[in-house]
BATORFI-623149 format. One line per 8 residues: number of its first residue (from 0); their letters; for each residue x, y, z of N, C-alpha, C, CB. Coordinates in steps of 0.05 Angstrom, whole numbers, plus 32768, in hexadecimal, padded with zeros to 4 digits. Glycine has a CB too. Layout:
BEGIN
NUM = a = X Y Z X Y Z X Y Z X Y Z | ...
% end
This chain:
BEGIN
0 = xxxxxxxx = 806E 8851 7AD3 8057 8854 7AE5 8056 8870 7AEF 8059 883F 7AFC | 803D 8876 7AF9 803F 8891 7AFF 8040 8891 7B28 8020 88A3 7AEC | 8040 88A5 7B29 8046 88B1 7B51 8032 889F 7B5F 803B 88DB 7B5D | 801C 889C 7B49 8000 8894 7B6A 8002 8872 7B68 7FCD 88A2 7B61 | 8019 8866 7B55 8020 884B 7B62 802A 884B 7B73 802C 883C 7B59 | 8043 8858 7B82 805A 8861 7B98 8049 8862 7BAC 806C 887F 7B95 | 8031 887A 7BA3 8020 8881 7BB8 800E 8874 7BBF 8017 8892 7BB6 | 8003 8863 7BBC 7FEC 884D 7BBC 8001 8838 7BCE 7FDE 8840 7B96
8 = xxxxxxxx = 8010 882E 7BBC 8026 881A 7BD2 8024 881D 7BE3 803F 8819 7BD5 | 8033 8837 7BED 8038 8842 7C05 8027 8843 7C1B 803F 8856 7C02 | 800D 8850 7C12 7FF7 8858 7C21 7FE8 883A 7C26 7FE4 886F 7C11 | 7FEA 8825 7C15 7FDA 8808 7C1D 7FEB 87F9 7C31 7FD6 87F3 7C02 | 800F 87FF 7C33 8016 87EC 7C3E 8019 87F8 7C62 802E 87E1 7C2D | 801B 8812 7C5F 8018 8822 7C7D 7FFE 8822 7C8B 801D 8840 7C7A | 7FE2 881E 7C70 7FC8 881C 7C7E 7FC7 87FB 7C88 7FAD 8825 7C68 | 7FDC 87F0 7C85 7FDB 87CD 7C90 7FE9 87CE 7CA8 7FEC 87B2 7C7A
16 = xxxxxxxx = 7FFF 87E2 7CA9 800A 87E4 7CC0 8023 87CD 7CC0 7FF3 87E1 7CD5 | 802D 87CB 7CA3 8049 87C0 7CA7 8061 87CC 7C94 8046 87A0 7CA2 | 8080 87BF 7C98 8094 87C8 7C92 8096 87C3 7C71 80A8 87BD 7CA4 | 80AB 87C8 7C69 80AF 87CA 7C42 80B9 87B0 7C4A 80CA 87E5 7C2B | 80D2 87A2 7C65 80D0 878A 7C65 80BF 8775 7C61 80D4 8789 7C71 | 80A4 8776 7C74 809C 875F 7C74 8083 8761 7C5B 8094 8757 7C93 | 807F 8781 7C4D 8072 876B 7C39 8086 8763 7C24 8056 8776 7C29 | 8096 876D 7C1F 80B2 875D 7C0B 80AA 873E 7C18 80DE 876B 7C17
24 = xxxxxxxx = 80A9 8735 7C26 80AC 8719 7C33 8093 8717 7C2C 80B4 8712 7C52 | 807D 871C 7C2E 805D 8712 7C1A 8064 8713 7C01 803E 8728 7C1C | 806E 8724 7BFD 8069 871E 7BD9 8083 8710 7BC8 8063 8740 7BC6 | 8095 870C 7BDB 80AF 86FB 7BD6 80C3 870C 7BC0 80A5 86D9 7BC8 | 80C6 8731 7BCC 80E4 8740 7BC5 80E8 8749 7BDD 80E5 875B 7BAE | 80FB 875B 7BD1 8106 8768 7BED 8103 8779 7BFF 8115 876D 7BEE | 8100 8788 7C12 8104 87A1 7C17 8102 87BB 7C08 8117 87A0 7C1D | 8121 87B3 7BFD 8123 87C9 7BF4 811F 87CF 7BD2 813A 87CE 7BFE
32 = xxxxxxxx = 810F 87BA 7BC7 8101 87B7 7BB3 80DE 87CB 7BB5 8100 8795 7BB2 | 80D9 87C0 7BCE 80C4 87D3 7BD8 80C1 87ED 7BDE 80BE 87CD 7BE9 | 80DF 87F3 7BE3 80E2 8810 7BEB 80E1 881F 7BD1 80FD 8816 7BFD | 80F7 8815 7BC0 80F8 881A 7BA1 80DF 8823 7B90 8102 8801 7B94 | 80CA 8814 7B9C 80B8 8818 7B8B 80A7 8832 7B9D 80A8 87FC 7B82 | 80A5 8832 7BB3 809A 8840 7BC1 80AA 8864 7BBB 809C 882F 7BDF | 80C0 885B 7BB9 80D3 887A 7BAE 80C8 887F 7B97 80F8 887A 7BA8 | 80C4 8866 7B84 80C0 8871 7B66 80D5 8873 7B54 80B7 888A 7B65
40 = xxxxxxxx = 80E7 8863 7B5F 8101 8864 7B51 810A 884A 7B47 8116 886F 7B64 | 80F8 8823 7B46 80F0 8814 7B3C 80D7 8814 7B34 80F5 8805 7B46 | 80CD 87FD 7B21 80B3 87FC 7B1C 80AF 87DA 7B24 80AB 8806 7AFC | 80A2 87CF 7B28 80A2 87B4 7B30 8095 87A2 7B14 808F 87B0 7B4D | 8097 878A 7B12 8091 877A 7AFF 807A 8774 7B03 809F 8766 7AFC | 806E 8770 7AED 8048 8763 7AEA 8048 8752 7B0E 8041 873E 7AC2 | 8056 8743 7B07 8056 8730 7B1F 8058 873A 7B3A 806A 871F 7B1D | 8066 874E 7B34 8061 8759 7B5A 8048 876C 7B5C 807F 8772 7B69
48 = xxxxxxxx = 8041 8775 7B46 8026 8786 7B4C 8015 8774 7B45 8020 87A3 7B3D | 800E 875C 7B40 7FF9 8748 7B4C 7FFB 8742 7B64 7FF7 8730 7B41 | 800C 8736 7B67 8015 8734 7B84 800D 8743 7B99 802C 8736 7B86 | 8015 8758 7B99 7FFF 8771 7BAE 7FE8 877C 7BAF 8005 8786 7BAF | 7FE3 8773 7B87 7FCB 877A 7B8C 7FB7 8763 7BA0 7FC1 877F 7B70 | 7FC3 874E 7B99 7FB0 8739 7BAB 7FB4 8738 7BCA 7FB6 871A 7BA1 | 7FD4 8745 7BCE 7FD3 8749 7BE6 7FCA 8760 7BF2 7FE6 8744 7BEE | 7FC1 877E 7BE0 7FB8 878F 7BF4 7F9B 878A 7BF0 7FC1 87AE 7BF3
56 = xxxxxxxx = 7F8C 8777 7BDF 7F6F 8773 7BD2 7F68 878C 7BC8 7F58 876A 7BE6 | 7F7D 8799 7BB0 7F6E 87B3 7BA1 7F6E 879F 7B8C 7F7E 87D7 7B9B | 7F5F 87B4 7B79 7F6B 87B3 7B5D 7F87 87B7 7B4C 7F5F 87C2 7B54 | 7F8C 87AF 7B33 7FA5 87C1 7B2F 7F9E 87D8 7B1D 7FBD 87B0 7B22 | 7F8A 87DC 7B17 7F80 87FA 7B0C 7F7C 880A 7B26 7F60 87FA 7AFB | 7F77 8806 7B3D 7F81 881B 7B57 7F95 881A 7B66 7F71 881D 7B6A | 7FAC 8803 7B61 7FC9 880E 7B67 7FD4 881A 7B53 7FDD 87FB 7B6F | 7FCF 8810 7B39 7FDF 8825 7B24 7FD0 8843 7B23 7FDF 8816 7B02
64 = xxxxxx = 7FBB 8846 7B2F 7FBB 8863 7B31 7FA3 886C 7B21 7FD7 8871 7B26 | 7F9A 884D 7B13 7F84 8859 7AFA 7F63 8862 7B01 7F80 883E 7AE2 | 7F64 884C 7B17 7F47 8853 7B1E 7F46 885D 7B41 7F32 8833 7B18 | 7F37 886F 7B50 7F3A 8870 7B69 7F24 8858 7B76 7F36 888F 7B72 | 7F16 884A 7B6C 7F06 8830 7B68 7F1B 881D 7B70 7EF9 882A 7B49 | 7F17 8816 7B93 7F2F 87FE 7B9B 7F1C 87E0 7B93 7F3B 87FF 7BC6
% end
């Protein structure tokens, strides 16, 4: 995956105004699974990027970085 997944993460879950904890606890990983990806140093499974995508209501062509079209 490329940077503007990390960055998209990052920037959707601070514009909600919560921790890497509690959305690990919405989308059922961990912490520090969230952080991982947010460093860029995991990539998450199909399944967790549905998962956010439905929980931040983007697309996954504008968390993976493809379209700026949320």
């Amino acid at each position: 995956m490329n940077g503007k997944f990390s960055e998209r993460l990052k920037e959707l879950r601070t514009a909600r105004g919560i921790s890497q904890k509690q959305l690990g606890l919405e989308i059922g990983t961990t912490y520090s699974a969230v952080s991982y990806w947010e460093k860029g140093i995991n990539e998450p499974k199909i399944s967790y990027v549905i998962a956010l995508c439905k929980y931040f209501d983007v697309t996954a062509d504008y968390l993976l970085g493809l379209t700026d079209e949320i």
